[in-house]
C-alpha positions in Angstrom: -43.6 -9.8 7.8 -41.9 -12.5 6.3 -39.0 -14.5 8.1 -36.9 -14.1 5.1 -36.9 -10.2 5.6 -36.4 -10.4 8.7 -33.2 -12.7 8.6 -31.9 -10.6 5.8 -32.4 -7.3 7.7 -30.7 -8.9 10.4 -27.9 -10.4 8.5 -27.2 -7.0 7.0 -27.3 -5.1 10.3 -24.7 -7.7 11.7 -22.2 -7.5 9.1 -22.4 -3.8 8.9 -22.1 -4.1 12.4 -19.0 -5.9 12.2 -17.7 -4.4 10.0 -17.7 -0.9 11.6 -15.9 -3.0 14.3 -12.8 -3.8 12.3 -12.9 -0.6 10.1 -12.9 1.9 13.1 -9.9 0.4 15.6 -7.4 -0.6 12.7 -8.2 3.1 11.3 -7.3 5.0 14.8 -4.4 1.9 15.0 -3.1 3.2 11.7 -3.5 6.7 12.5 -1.6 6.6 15.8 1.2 4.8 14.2 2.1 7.3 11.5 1.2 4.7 8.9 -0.1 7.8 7.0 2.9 9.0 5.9 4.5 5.9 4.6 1.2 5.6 2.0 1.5 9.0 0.8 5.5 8.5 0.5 3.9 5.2 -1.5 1.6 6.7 -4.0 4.0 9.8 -4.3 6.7 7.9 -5.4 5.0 4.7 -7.4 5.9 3.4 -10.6 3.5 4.0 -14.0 2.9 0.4 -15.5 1.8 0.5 -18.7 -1.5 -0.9 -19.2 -4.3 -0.9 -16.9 -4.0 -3.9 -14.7 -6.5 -5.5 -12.8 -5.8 -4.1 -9.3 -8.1 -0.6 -10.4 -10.3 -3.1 -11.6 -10.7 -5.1 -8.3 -11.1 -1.9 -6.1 -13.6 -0.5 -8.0 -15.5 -3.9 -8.0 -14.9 -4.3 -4.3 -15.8 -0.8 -3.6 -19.4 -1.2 -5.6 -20.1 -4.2 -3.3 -19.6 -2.5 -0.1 -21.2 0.7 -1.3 -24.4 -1.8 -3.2 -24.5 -3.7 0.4 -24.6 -0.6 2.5 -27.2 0.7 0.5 -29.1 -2.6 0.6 -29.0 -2.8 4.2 -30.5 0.7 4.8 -33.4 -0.3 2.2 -34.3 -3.6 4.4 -34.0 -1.4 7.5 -36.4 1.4 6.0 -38.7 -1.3 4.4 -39.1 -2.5 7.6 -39.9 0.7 9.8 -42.7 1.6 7.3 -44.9 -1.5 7.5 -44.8 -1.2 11.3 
């Protein structure tokens, strides 16, 4: 097996890693705190801008890049366990 497969399935398994180690305390954090209710009262109640802006844009960018390096992460981890 190639050392550049290995470092990348290794790289990916750490920052997934990590970041299952922010995500999960700040989540229980924010849930604890009744932070919940102060983002519905948020979306309930924000303004229409005319336009589409760039934050939709952003999210939906960010949220392909997580969703892209999940997915690329499980591929390197399967690829892996087959040519064992």
């Amino acid at each position: 097996m190639s050392a550049v497969v290995k470092f990348w399935g290794r790289l990916a398994a750490a920052m997934t890693g990590a970041a299952l180690t922010l995500v999960v305390p700040v989540h229980a954090w924010a849930a604890s705190k009744g932070v919940d209710g102060v983002a519905i009262e948020a979306v309930k109640y924000r303004r229409r801008r005319s336009g589409f802006g760039f934050f939709p844009i952003l999210g939906g960018v960010c949220c392909l890049v997580v969703v892209g390096g999940i997915v690329l992460a499980f591929v390197l981890i399967s690829r892996n366990r087959k040519r064992r």
